[in-house]
RODO-2510 file (C-alpha; in nm, 4 decimals, decimal comma):
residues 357
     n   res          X          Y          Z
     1     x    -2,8709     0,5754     2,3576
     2     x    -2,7417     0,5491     1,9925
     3     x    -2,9023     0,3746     1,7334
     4     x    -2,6097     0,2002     1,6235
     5     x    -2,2987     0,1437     1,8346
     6     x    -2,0050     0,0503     1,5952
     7     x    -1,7053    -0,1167     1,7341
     8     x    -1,3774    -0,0954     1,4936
     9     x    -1,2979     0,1795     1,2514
    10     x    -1,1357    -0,0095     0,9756
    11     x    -1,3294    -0,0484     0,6361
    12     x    -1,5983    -0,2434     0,7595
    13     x    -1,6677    -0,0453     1,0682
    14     x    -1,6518     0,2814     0,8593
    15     x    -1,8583     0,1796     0,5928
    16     x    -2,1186     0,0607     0,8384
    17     x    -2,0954     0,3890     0,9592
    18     x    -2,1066     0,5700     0,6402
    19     x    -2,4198     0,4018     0,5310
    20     x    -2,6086     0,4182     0,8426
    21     x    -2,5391     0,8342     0,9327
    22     x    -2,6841     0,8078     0,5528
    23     x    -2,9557     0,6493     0,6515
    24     x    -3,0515     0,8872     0,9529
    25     x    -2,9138     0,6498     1,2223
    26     x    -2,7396     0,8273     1,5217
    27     x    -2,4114     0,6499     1,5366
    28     x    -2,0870     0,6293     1,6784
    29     x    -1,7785     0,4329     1,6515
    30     x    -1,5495     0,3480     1,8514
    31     x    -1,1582     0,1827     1,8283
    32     x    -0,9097     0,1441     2,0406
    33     x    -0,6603     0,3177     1,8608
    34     x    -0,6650     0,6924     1,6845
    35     x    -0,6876     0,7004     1,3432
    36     x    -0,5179     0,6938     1,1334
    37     x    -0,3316     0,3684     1,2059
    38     x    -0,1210     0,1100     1,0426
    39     x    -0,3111    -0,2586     0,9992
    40     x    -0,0868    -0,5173     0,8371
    41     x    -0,2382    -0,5435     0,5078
    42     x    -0,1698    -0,5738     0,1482
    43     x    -0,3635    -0,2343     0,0648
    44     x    -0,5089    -0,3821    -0,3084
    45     x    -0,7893    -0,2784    -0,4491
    46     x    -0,9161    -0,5408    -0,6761
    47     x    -1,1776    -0,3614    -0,9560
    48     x    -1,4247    -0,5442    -0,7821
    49     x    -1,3725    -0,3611    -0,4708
    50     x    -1,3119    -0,0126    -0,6778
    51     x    -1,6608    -0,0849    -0,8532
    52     x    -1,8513    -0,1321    -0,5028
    53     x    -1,6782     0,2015    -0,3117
    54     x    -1,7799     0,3953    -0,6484
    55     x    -2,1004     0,2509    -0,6652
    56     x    -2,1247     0,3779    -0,2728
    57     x    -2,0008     0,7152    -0,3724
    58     x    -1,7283     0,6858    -0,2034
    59     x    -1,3701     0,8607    -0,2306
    60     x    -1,0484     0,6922    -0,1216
    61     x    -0,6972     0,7326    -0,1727
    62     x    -0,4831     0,5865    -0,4507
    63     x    -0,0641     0,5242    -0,4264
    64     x     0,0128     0,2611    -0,6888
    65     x    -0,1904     0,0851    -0,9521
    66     x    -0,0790    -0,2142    -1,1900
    67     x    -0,1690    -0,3176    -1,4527
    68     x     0,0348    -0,6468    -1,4613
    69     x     0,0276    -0,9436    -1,2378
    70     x     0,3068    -1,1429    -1,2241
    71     x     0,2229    -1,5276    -0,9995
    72     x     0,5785    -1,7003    -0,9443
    73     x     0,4286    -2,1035    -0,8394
    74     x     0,6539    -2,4191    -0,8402
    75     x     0,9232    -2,2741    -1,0435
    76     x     0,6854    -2,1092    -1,3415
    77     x     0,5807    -1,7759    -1,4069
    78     x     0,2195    -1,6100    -1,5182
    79     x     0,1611    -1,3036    -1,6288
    80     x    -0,2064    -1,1747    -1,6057
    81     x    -0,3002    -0,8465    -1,7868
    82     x    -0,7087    -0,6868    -1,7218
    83     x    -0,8017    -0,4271    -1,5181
    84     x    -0,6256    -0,2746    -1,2910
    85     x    -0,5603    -0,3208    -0,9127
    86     x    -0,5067     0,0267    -0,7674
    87     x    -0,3158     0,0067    -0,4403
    88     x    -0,3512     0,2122    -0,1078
    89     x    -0,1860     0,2934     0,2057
    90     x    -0,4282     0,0982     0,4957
    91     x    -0,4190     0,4084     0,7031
    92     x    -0,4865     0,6764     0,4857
    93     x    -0,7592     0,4712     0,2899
    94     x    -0,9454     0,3763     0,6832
    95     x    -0,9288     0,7083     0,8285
    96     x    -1,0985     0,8749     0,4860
    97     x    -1,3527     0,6236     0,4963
    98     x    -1,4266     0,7193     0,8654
    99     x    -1,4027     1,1193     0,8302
   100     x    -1,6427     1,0957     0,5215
   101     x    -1,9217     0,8955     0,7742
   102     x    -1,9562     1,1951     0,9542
   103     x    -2,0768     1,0105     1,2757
   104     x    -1,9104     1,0495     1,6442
   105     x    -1,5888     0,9168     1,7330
   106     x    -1,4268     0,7677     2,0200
   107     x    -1,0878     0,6211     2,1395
   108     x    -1,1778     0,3316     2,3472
   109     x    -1,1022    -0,0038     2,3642
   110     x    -1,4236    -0,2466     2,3968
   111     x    -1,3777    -0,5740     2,5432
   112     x    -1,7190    -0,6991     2,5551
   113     x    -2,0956    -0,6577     2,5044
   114     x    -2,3872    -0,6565     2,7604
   115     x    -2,7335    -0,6364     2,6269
   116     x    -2,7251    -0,3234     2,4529
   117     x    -2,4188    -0,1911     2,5907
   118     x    -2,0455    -0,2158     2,4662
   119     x    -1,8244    -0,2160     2,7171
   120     x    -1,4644    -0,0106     2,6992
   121     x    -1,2244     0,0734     2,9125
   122     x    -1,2681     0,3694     2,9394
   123     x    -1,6474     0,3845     2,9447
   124     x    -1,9904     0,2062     2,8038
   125     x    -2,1332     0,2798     2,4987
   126     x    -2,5242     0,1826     2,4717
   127     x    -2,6869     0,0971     2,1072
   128     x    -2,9922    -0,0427     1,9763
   129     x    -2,7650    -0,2336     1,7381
   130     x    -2,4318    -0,3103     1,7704
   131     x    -2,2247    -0,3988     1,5050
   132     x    -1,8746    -0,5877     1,5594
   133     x    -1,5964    -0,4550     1,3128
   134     x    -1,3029    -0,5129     1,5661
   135     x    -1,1110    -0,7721     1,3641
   136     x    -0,9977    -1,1059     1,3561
   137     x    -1,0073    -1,1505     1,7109
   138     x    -1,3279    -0,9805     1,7747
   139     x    -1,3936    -0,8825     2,1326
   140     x    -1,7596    -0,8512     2,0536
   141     x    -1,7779    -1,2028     1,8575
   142     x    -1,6597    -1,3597     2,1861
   143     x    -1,8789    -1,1597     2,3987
   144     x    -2,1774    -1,3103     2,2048
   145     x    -2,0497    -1,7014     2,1594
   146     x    -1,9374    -1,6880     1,8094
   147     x    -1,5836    -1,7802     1,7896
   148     x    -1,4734    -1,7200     1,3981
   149     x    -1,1000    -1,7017     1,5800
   150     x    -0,9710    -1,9778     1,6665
   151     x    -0,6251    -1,9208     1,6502
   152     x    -0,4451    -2,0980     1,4133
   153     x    -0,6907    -2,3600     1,2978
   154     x    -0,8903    -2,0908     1,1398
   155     x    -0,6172    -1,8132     1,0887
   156     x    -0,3121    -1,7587     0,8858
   157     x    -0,0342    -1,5261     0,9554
   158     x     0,0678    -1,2236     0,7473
   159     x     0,3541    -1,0005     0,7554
   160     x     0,3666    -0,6908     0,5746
   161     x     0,6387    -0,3469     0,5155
   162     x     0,6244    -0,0388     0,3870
   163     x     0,9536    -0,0033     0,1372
   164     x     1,1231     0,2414    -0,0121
   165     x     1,2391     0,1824    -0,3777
   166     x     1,2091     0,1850    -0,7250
   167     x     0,8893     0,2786    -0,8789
   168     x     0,7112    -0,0178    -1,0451
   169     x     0,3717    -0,0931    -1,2209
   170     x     0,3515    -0,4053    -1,1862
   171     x     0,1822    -0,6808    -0,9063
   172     x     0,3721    -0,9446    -0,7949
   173     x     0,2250    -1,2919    -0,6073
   174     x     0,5137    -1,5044    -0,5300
   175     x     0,4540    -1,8842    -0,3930
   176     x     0,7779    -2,0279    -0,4386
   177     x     0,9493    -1,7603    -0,1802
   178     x     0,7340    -1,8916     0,0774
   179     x     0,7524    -2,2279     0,0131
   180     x     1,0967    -2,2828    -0,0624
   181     x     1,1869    -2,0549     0,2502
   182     x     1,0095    -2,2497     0,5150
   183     x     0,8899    -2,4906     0,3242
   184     x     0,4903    -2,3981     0,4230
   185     x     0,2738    -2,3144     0,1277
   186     x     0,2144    -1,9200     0,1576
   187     x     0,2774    -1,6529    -0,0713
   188     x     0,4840    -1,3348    -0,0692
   189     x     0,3602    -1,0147    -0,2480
   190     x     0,4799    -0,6670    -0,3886
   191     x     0,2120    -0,3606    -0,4408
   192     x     0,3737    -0,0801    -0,5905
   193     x     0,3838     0,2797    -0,4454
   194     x     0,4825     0,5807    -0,4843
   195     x     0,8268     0,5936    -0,3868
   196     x     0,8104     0,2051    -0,3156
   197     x     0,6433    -0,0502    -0,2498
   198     x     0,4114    -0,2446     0,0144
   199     x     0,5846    -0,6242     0,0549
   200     x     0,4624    -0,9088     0,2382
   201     x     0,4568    -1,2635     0,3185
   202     x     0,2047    -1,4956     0,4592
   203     x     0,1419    -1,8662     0,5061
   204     x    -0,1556    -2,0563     0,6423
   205     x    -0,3083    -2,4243     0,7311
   206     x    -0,0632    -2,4819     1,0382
   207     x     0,1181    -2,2998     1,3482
   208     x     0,2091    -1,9471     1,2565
   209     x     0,5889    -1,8944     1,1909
   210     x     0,7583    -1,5714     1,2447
   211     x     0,8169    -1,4413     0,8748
   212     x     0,9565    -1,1175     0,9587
   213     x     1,3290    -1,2057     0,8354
   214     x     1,1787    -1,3368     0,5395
   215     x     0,9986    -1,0147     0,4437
   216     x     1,3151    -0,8340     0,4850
   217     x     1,5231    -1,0598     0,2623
   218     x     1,3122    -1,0710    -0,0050
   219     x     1,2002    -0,6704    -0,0121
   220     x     1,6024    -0,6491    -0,0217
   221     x     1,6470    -0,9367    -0,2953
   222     x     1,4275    -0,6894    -0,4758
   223     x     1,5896    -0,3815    -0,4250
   224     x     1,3611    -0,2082    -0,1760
   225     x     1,5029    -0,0973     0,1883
   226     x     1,2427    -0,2577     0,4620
   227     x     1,0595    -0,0485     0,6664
   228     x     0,9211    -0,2208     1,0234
   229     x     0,7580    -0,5041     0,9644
   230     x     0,3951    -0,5844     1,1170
   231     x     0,2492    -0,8886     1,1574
   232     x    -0,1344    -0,9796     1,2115
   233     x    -0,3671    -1,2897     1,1871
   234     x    -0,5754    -1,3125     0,8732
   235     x    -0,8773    -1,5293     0,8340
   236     x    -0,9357    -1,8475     0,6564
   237     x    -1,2803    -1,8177     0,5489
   238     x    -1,3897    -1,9668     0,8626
   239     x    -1,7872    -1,8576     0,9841
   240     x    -1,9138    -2,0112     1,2592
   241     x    -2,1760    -1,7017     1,3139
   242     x    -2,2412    -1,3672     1,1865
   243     x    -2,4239    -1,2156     1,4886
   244     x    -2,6890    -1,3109     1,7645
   245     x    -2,9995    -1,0991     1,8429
   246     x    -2,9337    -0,7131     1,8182
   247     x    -2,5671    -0,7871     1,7601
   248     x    -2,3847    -0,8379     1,4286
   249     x    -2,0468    -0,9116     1,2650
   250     x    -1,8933    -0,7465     0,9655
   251     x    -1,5539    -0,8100     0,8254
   252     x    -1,2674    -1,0072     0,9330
   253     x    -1,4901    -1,0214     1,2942
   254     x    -1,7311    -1,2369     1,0742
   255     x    -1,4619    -1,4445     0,9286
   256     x    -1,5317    -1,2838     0,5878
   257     x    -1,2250    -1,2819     0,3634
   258     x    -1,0927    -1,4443     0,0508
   259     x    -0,8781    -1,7694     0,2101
   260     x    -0,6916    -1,8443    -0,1193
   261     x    -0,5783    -1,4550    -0,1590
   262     x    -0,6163    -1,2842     0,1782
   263     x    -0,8330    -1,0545     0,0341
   264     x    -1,0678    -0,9034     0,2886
   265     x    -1,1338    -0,5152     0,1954
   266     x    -1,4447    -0,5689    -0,0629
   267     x    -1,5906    -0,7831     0,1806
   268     x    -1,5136    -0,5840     0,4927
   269     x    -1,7157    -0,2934     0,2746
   270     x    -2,0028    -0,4943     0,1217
   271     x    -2,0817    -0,6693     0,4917
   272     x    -2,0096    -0,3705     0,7010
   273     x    -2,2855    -0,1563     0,4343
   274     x    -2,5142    -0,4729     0,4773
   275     x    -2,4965    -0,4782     0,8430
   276     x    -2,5900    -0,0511     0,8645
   277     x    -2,9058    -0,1628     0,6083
   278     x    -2,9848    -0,4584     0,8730
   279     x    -2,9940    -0,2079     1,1849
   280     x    -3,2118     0,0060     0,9982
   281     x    -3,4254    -0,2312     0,8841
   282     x    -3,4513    -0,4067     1,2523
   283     x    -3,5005    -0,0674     1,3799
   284     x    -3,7385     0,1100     1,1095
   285     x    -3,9307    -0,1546     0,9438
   286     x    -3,9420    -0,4239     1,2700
   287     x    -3,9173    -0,1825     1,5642
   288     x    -3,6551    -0,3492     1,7558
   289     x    -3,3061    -0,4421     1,7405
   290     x    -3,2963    -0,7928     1,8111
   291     x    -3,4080    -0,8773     1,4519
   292     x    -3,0838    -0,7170     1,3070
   293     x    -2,9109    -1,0455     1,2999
   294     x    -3,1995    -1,1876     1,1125
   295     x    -3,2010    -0,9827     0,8427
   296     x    -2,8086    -0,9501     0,8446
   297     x    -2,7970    -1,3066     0,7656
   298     x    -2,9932    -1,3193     0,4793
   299     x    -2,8635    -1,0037     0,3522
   300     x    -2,4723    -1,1612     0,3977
   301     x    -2,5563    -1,4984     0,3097
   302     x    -2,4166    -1,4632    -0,0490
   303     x    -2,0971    -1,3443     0,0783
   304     x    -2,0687    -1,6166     0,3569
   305     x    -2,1197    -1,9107     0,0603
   306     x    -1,8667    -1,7642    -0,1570
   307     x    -1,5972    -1,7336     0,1324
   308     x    -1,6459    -2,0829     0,2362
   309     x    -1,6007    -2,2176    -0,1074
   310     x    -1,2262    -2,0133    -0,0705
   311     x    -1,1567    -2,1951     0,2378
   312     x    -1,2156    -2,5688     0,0334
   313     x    -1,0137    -2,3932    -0,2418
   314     x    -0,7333    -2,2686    -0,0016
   315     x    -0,7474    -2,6191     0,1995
   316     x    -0,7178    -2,7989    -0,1516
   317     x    -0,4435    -2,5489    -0,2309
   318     x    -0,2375    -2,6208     0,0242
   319     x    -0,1895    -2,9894    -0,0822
   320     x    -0,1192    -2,9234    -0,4228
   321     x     0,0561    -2,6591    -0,4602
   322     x     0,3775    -2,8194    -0,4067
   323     x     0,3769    -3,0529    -0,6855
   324     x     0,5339    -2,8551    -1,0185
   325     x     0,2892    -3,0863    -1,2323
   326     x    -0,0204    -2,9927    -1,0413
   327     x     0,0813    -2,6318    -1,1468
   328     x     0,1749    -2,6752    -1,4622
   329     x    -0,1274    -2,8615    -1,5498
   330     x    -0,3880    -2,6227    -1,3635
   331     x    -0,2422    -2,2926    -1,2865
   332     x    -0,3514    -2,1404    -1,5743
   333     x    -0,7298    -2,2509    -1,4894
   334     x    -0,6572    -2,1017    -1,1400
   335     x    -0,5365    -1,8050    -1,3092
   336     x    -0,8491    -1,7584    -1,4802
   337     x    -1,0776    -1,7925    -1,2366
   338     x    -0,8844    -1,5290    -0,9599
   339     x    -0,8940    -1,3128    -1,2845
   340     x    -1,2485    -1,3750    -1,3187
   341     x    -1,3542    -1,3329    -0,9286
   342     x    -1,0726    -1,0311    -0,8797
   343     x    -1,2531    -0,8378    -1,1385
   344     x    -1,5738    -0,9499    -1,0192
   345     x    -1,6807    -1,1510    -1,3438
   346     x    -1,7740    -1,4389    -1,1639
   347     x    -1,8189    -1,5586    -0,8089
   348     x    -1,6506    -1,9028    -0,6558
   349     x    -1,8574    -2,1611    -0,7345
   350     x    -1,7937    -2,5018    -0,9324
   351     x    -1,9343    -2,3770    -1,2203
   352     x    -1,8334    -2,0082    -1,2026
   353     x    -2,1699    -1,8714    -1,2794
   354     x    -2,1629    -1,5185    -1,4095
   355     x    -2,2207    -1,2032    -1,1487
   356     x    -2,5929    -1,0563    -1,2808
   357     x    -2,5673    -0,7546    -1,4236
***
């Protein structure tokens, strides 16, 4: 039996697994696909995120940086100049996080939990701990009654390409392409990399459209050729539960990412480190696995606050956005405080209170 069973190998997943081999924990993880693989995904790397994976020590790999972000809303244009936001390629930057955890890997595709046992395909996998790191539509949240997915009244939609074309340094964040496309508030994006650039389009807050010819379109109004296009649900903020008994949640399984940007890799790599600390504390300090959701709540309550106050900000969003006044007379506020929380100044809160040092 392993200590900790991890099911998913994308950045939450790995990190969990990074942190717990770290902490002496026989691991293993296990995904239903073989890394690397492509997940639909912006691949941005706010300097909040950078600041955490240094802080963790660990490396990942860079294809595009800006130092410019451009927000297109309602017919007006922002410009945004701090720190940068270095961009990656999703399967290059998972696989490295996996190979540098050093723990056991398998290719199997889980579709449920018994006990102390996650269930694959192709065989069982028994843990102490489990932790669930397979995604938006977790297998193992189900398998324990927590449903963060519930299709789209808690998801959005996103559809993303890899693109060949120009070089480019800077970020863009376009509303207005979504909106005035299928008239749904969403936003479309361009990360720069080397040799082009990583374009996308998503919308939330109502039935998922198919966005594909829209990504196309506007990588081409923009001079990039599309590459395929994937598409992939993406959170809202909505947590019902972040684990019961021996089991936990990290990631986009928990729910956790930014609803008013789609961000979800800083949390996917703060919750998935907090939920390795949580099996080791349930198993080292406590003795026995079932208190790992204990502790993992209070360790990831923070996180959980801050990504429900995205989900009033998204829902709040979605009304307003529209109206070229609204912008006009608030965008620059909301332009400060994304600055603010993307370089991890300040957390969401009414009063943006200041990160401790």
């Amino acid at each position: 039996m392993y200590d900790v069973v991890v099911v998913g190998a994308g950045p939450a997943g790995s990190t969990a697994a990074i942190v717990a081999g770290r902490l002496g924990l026989k691991a293993v993880v296990v995904d239903r696909l073989q890394p690397p693989r492509e997940k639909p995904c912006g691949g941005g790397l706010t300097p909040r995120t950078q600041r955490l994976l240094n802080a963790l020590g660990v490396e990942y790999p860079v294809y595009g940086r800006c130092d410019t972000i451009v927000v297109q809303a309602a017919g007006y244009r922002y410009e945004m100049r701090r720190e940068p936001i270095l961009v990656t390629r999703r399967p290059d930057f998972d696989y490295a996080l996996l190979k540098q955890s050093g723990v056991e890997y398998v290719k199997d595709q889980v579709v449920e939990v018994r006990d102390n046992t996650a269930v694959g395909r192709a065989g069982e996998y028994a843990g102490e701990v489990i932790i669930g790191a397979d995604g938006a539509t977790s297998a193992v949240a189900r398998s324990i009654g927590v449903y963060n997915y519930k299709g789209h009244k808690s998801h959005g939609i996103a559809y993303m390409t890899i693109a060949s074309g120009p070089p480019r340094d800077i970020c863009i964040i376009d509303f207005d392409a979504v909106i005035n496309t299928v008239g749904k508030v969403g936003y479309a994006w361009i990360f720069p990399l080397k040799g082009g650039a990583n374009i996308g389009a998503g919308t939330g807050w109502g039935k998922w459209l198919d966005l594909r010819e829209l990504v196309a379109k506007y990588a081409e109004s923009a001079g990039y050729k599309p590459g395929q296009i994937l598409g992939h649900p993406l959170s809202l903020g909505h947590v019902e539960g972040v684990g019961r008994g021996n089991v936990i949640l990290a990631g986009e399984a928990a729910g956790l990412v930014d609803a008013t940007t789609g961000e979800g890799i800083y949390y996917a790599v703060a919750s998935g480190a907090l939920a390795a600390l949580a099996a080791y504390a349930a198993l080292k300090i406590y003795g026995k696995g079932k208190y790992a959701s204990q502790v993992y709540e209070e360790l990831v309550k923070p996180y959980v606050e801050e990504v429900k106050k995205t989900r009033v900000l998204s829902r709040a969003a979605n009304y307003l956005s529209k109206s070229r006044t609204v912008v006009k007379l608030i965008g620059r506020r909301l332009l400060k405080l994304y600055t603010a929380v993307y370089t991890g100044e300040a957390t969401y809160s009414l009063l943006l209170k200041p990160v401790p040092k």
